[in-house]
C-alpha positions as CSV (number, residue, x, y, z in Angstrom):
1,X,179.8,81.3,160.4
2,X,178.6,83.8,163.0
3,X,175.7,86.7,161.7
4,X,177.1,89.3,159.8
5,X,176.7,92.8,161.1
6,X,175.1,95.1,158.6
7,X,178.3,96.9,157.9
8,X,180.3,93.5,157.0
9,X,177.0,92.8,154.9
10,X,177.3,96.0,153.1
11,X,181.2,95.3,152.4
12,X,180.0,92.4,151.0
13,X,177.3,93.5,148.7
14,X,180.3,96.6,147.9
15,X,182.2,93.5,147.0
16,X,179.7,92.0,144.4
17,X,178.6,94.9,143.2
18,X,182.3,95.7,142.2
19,X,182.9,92.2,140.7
20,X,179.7,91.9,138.6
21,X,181.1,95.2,137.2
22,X,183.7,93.2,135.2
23,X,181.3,90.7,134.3
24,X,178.5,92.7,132.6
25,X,177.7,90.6,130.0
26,X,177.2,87.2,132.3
27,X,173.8,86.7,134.2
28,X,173.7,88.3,137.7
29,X,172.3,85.0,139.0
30,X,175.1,83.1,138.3
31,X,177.7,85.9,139.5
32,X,175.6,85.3,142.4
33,X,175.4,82.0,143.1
34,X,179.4,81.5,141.9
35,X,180.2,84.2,144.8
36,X,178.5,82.8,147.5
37,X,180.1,79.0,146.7
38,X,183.2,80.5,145.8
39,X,183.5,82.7,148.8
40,X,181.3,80.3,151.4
41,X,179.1,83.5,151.7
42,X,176.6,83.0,154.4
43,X,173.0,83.1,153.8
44,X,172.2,86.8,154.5
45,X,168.6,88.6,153.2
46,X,170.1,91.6,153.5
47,X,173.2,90.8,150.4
48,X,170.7,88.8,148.4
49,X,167.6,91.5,148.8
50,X,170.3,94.5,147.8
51,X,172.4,92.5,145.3
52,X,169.1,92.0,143.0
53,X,167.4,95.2,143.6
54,X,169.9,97.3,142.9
55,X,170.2,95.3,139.6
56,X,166.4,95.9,139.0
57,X,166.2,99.4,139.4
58,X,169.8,100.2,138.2
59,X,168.0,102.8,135.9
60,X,166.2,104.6,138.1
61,X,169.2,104.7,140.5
62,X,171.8,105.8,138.0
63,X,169.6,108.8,137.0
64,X,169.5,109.9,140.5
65,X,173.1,109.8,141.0
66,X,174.0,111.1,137.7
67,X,171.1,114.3,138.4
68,X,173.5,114.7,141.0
69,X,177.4,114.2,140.1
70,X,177.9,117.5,138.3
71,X,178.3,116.0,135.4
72,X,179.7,113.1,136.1
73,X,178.1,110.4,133.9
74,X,178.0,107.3,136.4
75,X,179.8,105.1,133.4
76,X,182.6,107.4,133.7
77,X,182.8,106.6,137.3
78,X,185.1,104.6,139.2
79,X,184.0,101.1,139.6
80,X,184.2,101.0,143.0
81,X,182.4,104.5,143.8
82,X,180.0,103.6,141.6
83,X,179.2,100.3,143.3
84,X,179.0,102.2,146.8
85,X,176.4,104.9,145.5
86,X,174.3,102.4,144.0
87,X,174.4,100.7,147.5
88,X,174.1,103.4,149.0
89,X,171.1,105.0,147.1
90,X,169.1,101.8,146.7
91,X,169.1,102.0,150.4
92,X,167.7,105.7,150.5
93,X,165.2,104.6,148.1
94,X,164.6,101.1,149.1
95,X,165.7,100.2,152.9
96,X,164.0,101.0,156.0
97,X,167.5,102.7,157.0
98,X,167.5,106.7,157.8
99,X,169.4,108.1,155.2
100,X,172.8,109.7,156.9
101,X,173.0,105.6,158.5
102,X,173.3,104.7,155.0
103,X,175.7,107.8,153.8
104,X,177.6,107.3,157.2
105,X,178.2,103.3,156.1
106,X,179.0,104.4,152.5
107,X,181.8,106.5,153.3
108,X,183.3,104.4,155.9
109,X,182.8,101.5,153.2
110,X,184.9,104.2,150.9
111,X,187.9,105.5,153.6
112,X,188.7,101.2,153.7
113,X,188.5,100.7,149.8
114,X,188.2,103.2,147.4
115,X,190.7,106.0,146.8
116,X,190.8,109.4,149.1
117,X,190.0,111.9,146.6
118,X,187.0,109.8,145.8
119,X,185.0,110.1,149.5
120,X,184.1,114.1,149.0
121,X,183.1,113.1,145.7
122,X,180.6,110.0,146.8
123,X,179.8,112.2,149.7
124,X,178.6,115.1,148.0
125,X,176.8,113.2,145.2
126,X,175.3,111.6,148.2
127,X,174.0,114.1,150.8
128,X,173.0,115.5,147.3
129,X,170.5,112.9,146.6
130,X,169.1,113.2,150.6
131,X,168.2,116.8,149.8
132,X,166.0,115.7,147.2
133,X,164.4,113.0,148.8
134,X,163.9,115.0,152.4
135,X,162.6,117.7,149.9
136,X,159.6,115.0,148.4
């Protein structure tokens, strides 16, 4: 299979994310392992890096988008918008990436899969958190 760009990367890691919602109470290894047989994933740093990051530091990252959702608890959340935030803020924390590349990804990642009223929600929660961390 040819390199994956960074966005079909980050659909991909949307796409785990969102699955390994369903399946919280199985390990994330073997969601992991089954998604890349299942799927023939190719080997990418980029998925695997992400995938178990975001799964170590789900804390700290849910308390950054919650600080910031207006009240939105991030359980009360869609699945899929809360699978592109965490992306999408492990990156700001995390990834050499400038932040509106990663907010820019996010909501194109949201206009192809997640509902339209949902993209001024992840986008504000989102250029919410950059204020915070350009502000540091």
């Amino acid at each position: 299979m040819a390199k994956l760009s960074r966005r079909e990367a980050r659909e991909i890691l949307v796409g785990l994310l969102f699955e390994t919602e369903f399946k919280a109470d199985e390990d994330i290894n073997g969601i992991f392992s089954l998604a890349v047989e299942d799927r023939e994933l190719p080997e990418n740093d980029y998925i695997k890096r992400v995938y178990f990051g975001i799964y170590e530091k789900t804390e700290e990252i849910d308390s950054l988008i919650g600080k910031h959702s207006n009240g939105w608890r991030t359980d009360r959340m869609s699945r899929l918008s809360r699978s592109v935030l965490r992306m999408c803020v492990y990156e700001m924390l995390y990834e050499d990436v400038p932040y509106t590349v990663s907010i820019n990804e996010a909501i194109e990642i949201c206009k192809k899969f997640d509902d339209d009223k949902a993209r001024p929600f992840i986008n504000g929660i989102l250029h919410s958190v950059k204020q915070e961390l350009e502000a540091k």
